[in-house]
C-alpha positions as CSV (number, residue, x, y, z in Angstrom):
1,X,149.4,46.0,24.4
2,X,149.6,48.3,21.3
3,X,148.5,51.6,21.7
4,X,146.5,53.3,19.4
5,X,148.4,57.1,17.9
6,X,146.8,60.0,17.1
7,X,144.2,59.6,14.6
8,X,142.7,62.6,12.4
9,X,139.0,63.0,12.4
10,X,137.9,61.9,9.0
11,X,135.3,63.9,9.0
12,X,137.5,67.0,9.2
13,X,139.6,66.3,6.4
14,X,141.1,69.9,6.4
15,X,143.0,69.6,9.4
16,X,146.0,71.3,9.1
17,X,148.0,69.8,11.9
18,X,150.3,67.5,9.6
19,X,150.2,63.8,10.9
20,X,151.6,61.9,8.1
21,X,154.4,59.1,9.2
22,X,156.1,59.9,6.3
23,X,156.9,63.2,8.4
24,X,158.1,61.1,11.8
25,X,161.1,60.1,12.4
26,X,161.3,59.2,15.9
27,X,158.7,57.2,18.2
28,X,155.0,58.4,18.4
29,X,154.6,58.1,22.4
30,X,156.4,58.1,24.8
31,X,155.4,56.5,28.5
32,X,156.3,56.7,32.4
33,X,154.5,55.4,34.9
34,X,154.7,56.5,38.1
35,X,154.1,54.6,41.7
36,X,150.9,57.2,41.8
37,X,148.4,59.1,40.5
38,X,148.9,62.0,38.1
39,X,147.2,65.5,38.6
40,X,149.8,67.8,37.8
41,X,151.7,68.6,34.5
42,X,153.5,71.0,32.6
43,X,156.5,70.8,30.0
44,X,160.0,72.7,30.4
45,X,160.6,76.2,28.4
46,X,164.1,75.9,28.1
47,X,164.2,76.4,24.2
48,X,167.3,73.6,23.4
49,X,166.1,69.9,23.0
50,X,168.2,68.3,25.7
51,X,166.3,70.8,28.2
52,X,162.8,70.7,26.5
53,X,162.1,67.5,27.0
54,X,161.8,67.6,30.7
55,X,158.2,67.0,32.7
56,X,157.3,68.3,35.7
57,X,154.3,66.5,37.5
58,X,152.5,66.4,41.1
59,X,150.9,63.4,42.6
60,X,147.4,63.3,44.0
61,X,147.0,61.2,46.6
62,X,144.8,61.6,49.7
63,X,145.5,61.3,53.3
64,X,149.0,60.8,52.6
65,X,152.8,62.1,51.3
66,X,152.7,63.7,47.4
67,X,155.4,64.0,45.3
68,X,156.8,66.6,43.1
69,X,158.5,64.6,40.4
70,X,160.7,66.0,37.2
71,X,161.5,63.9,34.5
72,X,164.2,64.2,31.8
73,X,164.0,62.4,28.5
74,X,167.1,60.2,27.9
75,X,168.2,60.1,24.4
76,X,170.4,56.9,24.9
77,X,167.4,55.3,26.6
78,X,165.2,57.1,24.8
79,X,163.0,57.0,27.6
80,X,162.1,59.0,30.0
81,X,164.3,58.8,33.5
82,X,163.5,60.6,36.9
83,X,165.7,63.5,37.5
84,X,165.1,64.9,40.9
85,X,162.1,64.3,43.2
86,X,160.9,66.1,46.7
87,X,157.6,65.6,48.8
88,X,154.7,67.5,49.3
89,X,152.5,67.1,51.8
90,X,149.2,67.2,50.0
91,X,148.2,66.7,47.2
92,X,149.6,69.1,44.2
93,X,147.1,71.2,42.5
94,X,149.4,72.5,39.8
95,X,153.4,72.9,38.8
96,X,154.5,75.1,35.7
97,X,158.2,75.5,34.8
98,X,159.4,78.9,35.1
99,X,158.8,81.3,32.1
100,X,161.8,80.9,29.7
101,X,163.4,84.6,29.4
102,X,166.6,84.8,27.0
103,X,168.7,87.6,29.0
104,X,167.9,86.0,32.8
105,X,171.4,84.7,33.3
106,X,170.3,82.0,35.9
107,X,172.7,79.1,35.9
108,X,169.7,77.1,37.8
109,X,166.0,76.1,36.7
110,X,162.6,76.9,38.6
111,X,159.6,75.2,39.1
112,X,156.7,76.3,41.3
113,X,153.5,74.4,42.8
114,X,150.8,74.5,44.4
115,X,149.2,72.8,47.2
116,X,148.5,74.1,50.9
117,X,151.2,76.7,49.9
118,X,153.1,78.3,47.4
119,X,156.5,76.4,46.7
120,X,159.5,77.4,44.8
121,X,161.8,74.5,43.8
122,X,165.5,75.3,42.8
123,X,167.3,73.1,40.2
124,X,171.0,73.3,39.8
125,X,173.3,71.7,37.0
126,X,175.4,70.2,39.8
127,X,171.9,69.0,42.1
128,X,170.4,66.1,40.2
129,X,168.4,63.2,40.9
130,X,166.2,63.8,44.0
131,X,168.3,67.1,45.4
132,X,166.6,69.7,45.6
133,X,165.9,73.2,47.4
134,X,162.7,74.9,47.8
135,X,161.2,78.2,49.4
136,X,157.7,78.6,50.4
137,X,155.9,82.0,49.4
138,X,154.2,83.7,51.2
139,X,151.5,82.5,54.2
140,X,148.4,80.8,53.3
141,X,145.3,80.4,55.1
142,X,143.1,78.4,52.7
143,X,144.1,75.4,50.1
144,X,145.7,76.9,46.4
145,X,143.3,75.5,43.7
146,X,145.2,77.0,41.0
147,X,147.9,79.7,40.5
148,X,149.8,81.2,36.9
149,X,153.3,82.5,36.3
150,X,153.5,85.4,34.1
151,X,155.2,84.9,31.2
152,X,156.0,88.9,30.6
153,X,157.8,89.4,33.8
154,X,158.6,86.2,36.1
155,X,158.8,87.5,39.2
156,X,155.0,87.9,39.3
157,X,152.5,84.9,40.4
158,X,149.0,85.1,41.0
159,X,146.9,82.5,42.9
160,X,143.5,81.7,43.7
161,X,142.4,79.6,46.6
162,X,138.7,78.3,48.1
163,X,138.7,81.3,49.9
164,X,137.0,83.7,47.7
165,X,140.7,85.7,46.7
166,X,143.2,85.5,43.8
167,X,146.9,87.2,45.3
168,X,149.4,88.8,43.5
169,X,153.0,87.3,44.9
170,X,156.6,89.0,43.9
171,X,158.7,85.5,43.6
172,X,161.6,87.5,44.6
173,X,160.9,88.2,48.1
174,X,158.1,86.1,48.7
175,X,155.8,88.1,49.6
176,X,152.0,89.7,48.5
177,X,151.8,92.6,46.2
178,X,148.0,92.7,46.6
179,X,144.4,90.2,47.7
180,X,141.4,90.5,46.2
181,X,137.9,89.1,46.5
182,X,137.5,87.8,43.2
183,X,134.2,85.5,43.7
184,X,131.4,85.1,45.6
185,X,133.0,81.8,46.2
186,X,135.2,79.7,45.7
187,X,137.9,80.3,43.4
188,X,139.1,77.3,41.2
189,X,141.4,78.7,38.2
190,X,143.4,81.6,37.4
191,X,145.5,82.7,34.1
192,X,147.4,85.4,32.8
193,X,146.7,87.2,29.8
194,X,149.1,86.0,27.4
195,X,151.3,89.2,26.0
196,X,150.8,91.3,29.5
197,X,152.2,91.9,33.1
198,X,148.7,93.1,34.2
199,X,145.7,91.4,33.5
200,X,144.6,88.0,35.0
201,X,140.8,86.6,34.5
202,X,139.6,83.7,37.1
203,X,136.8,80.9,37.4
204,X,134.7,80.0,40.2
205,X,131.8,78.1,42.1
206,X,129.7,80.9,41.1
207,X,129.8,80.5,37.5
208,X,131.7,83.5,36.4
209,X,134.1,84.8,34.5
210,X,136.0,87.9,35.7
211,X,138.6,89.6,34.0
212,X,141.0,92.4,36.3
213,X,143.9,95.0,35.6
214,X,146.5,95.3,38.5
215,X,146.6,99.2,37.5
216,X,143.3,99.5,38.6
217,X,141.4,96.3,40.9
218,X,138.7,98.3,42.5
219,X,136.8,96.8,39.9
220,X,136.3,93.6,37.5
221,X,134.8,93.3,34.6
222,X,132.7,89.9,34.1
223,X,133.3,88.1,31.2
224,X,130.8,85.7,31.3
225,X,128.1,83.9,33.5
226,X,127.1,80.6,33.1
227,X,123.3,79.6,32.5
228,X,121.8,79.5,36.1
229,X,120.5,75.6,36.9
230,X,117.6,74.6,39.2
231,X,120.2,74.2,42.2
232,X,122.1,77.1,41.7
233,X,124.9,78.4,39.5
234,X,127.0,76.0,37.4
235,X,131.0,75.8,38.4
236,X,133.5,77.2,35.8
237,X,136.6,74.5,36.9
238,X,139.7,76.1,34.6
239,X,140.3,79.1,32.3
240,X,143.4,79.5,30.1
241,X,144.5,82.3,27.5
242,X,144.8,81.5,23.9
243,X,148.4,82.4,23.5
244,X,148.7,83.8,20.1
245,X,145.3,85.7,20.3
246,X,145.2,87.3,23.7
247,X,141.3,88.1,23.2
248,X,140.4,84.7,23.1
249,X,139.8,82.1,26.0
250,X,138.7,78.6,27.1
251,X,136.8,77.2,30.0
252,X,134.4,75.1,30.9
253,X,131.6,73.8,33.2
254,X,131.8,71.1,35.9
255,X,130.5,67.7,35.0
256,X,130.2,69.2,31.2
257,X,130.9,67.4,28.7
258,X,131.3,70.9,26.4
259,X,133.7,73.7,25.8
260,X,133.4,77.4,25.9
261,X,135.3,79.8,23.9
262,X,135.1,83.6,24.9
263,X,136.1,86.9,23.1
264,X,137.0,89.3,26.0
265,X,135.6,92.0,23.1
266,X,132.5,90.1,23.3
267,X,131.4,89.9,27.0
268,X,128.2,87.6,28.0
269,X,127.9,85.0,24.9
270,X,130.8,82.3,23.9
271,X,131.5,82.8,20.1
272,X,132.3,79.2,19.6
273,X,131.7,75.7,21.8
274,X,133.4,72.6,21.3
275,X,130.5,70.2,21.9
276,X,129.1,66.3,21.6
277,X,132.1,64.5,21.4
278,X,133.4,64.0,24.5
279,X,131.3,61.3,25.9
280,X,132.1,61.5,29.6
281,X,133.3,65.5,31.7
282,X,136.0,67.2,30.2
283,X,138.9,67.7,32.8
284,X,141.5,69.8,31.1
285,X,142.6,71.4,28.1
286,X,145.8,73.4,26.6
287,X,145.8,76.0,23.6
288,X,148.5,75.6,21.0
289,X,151.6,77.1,21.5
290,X,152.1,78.2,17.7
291,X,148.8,79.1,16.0
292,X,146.0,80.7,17.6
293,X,143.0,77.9,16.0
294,X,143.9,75.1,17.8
295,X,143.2,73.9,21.4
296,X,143.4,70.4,23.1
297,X,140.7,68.6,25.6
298,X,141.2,65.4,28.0
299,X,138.6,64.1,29.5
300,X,136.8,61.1,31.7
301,X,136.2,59.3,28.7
302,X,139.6,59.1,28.0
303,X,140.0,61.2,24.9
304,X,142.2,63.2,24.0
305,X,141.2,65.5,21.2
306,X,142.5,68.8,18.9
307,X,140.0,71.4,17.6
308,X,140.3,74.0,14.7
309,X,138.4,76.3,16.4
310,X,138.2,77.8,13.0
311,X,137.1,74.8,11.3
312,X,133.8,75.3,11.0
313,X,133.6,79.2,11.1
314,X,132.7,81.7,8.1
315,X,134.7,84.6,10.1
316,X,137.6,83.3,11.5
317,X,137.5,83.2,15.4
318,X,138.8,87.2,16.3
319,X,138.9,88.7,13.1
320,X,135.6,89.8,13.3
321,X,135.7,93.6,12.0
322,X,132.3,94.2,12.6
323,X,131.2,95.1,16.8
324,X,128.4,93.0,16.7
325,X,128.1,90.2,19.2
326,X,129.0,87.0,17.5
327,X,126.4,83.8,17.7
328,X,128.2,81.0,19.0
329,X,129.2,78.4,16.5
330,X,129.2,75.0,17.0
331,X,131.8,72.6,16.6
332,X,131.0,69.0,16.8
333,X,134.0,67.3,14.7
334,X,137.9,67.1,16.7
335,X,141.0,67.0,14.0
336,X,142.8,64.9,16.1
337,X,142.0,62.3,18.1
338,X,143.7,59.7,20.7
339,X,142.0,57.3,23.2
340,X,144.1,56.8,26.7
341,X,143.6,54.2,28.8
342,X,141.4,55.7,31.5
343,X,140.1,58.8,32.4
344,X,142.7,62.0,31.5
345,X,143.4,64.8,34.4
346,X,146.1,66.7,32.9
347,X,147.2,67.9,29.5
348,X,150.1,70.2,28.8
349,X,151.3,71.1,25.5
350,X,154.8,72.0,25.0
351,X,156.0,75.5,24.4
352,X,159.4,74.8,23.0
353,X,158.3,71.5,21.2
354,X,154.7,72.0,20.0
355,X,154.4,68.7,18.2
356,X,154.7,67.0,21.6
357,X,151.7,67.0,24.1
358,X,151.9,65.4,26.8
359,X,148.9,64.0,29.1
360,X,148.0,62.7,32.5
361,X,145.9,59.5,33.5
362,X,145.9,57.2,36.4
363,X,149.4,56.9,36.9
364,X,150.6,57.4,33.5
365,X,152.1,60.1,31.7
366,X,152.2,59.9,28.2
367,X,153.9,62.4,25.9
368,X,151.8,62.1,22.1
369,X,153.5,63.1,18.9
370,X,150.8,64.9,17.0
C-alpha cells in the first residue's frame, strides 16, 4: 500500500514550512514496526547525522513484559535496525534521550523512562544490540505518568505521578532534591521551561495549570483552569514548552478534540486554540525545534497536523507590547497535514534534524519528512 506524504493545507497557502520535492533528496518516510504497541517516543540529540537518527520508544502493553527499544537508522539499509533492547515491567509512560551538552565528555549515551519507577539506561560504543545497563532512581510509591529532563543542566529530572506530587531527582546520585503537592489530584504531565534550570509547570485531573520556581515552592502560580463541566473539572493530559519562546505553552483537554495555547504573561485565558480539525481526541503534540510558530498534533483520527500558530494572528503570538489580556484566536486551518493508518499516541520532533518528525501508532513508528 502507498502511503500518502505530507500534504499542505491548501487553504493556508502561506505556510512557510517548505515541502516542495524539488527540495528532497532522500525518501519521505521511513517505517518500523515493532512486535507491539507504541506509547513512547523521542528522537536522539546527538547533533552529527549517524547519531541523530536514532529512536528511542516504550511499549504499552497490559498485564505483561514492555520493552524499551532504541533504533538506529542504517544508511546501507537505509532502514531503520534495532540497536539495543531491555524490558520493563510495565508499561512505559515516557523515554527522552539525554539533553545533548557540547563540553560533557561522556564516551556513553543516556536514555531515561518512566514506568513504575525512574530508569536510567547506559549506552556504550562497545555495548550494542540488546546490552545494556540501567539504574533505578530513586523509590516510588505510585505509578510515573510523566517526567522531563532539563535541558539547562542534565543532572536534574522532575516527575509527576497519580499521587498528587511532581519530584525533583539529581540523576547523579539518584536521589530527591525536593516533593511537592502539585494538584488536587492526580498529576498527568510535567515540563521544563525551555531556557531555565528552575521552573517546571504541570497538568492534572483537576484541570489546572500550575507553573513553580525551585528557588521558591511554597507557592504556585496557576496558569490556567479549564471550563468546569456538569461532572466536575475537565483533565489537562500533557503540557510542553514552546522551545524558542519560553512564555508560550501547549496543552490540552481529555477526550478534546482542540488545542490550548497559553502565555505564562497572560494567566487565565488561552491566546490562541487550535480547533475543528481534528475529528476524533488529540493525543499528543510537539513544538518545533527551530521557530517558535509552529507546533505538531496526533490524534485518534489519525492525523497528523502542523500549525502556524501565527497564521491567522494580527499580533504575532508573544510580541504583544501592550499588557492587556489577549482574546484567544482561532485557528481552524493545519499547514501540514498527514493521515496514519490508525489512531497516533506519540509524536516527537527531532531536535538535531527538525525536518524529520517522527510518530507513534499501533505498532508503527513512522519518521515523516516535512
Amino acid at each position: 500500500m502507498t502511503i500518502p506524504d505530507f500534504q499542505p493545507n491548501r487553504s493556508s497557502a502561506n505556510s512557510t514550512i517548505d515541502n516542495s520535492v524539488e527540495n528532497r533528496s532522500q525518501k519521505k518516510i521511513y517505517r518500523h514496526d515493532a512486535p507491539w504497541p507504541i506509547y513512547a517516543l523521542d528522537w536522539s540529540n546527538v547533533p552529527t547525522e549517524q547519531e541523530a537518527f536514532r529512536l528511542a520508544m516504550g511499549s504499552f502493553v497490559e498485564d505483561s513484559t514492555n520493552k524499551v527499544l532504541l533504533l538506529l537508522f542504517d544508511y546501507g539499509e537505509k532502514d531503520f535496525i534495532p540497536l539495543a533492547e531491555a524490558d520493563s515491567r510495565y508499561p512505559v509512560t515516557k523515554v527522552l534521550w539525554e539533553p545533548w551538552k557540547d563540553n560533557k565528555g561522556r564516551q556513553s549515551d543516556h536514555i531515561m523512562s518512566s514506568s513504575d519507577n525512574l530508569r536510567l539506561w547506559e549506552l556504550t560504543e562497545n555495548i550494542l544490540y540488546n546490552q545494556n545497563t540501567s539504574s533505578t532512581i530513586g523509590e516510588f510509591s505510585a505509578p510515573i505518568t510523566s517526567f522531563d529532563w532539563n535541558e539547562l543542566d542534565p543532572n536534574i529530572i522532575v516527575t509527576s505521578s497519580i499521587d498528587t506530587t511532581c519530584t525533583v531527582w539529581n540523576v547523579e546520585t539518584c536521589q530527591a532534591k525536593t516533593q511537592l503537592i502539585a494538584h488536587d489530584r492526580d498529576v498527568y504531565d510535567v515540563a521544563f521551561m525551555h531556557g531555565s534550570a528552575d521552573v517546571f509547570a504541570s497538568v492534572g485531573a483537576d484541570g489546572s495549570v500550575r507553573l513553580f520556581d525551585m528557588r521558591a515552592l511554597n507557592h504556585s502560580t496557576i496558569i490556567y483552569e479549564a471550563p468546569l463541566v456538569p461532572d466536575g473539572s475537565q483533565p489537562l493530559l500533557r503540557i510542553q514548552f514552546n522551545r524558542i519562546n519560553s512564555n508560550l505553552l501547549a496543552t490540552f483537554h481529555m477526550d478534546s478534540n482542540d488545542v490550548q495555547i497559553l502565555d505564562i504573561r497572560y494567566p487565565t485565558v488561552p491566546i490562541a486554540e487550535l480547533t475543528r480539525r481534528h475529528k476524533r481526541s488529540v493525543n499528543c503534540f510537539g513544538w518545533a525545534p527551530h521557530d517558535a510558530k509552529h507546533i505538531c498534533t496526533g490524534g485518534d483520527d489519525s492525523q497528523v497536523l502542523v500549525w502556524d500558530t501565527r497564521s491567522t494572528i494580527k499580533t504575532p503570538i508573544g510580541e504583544n507590547s501592550s499588557m492587556e489580556r489577549p482574546i484567544p484566536h482561532i485557528i481552524q486551518d493545519p499547514v501540514l497535514a498527514y493521515t496514519a493508518e490508525s489512531a497516533v499516541h506519540s509524536l516527537s520532533w527531532s531536535q538535531s534534524m527538525p525536518a524529520w518528525i517522527a510518530v507513534g501508532f499501533g505498532r508503527t513508528i513512522q519518521a515523516l519528512l516535512v
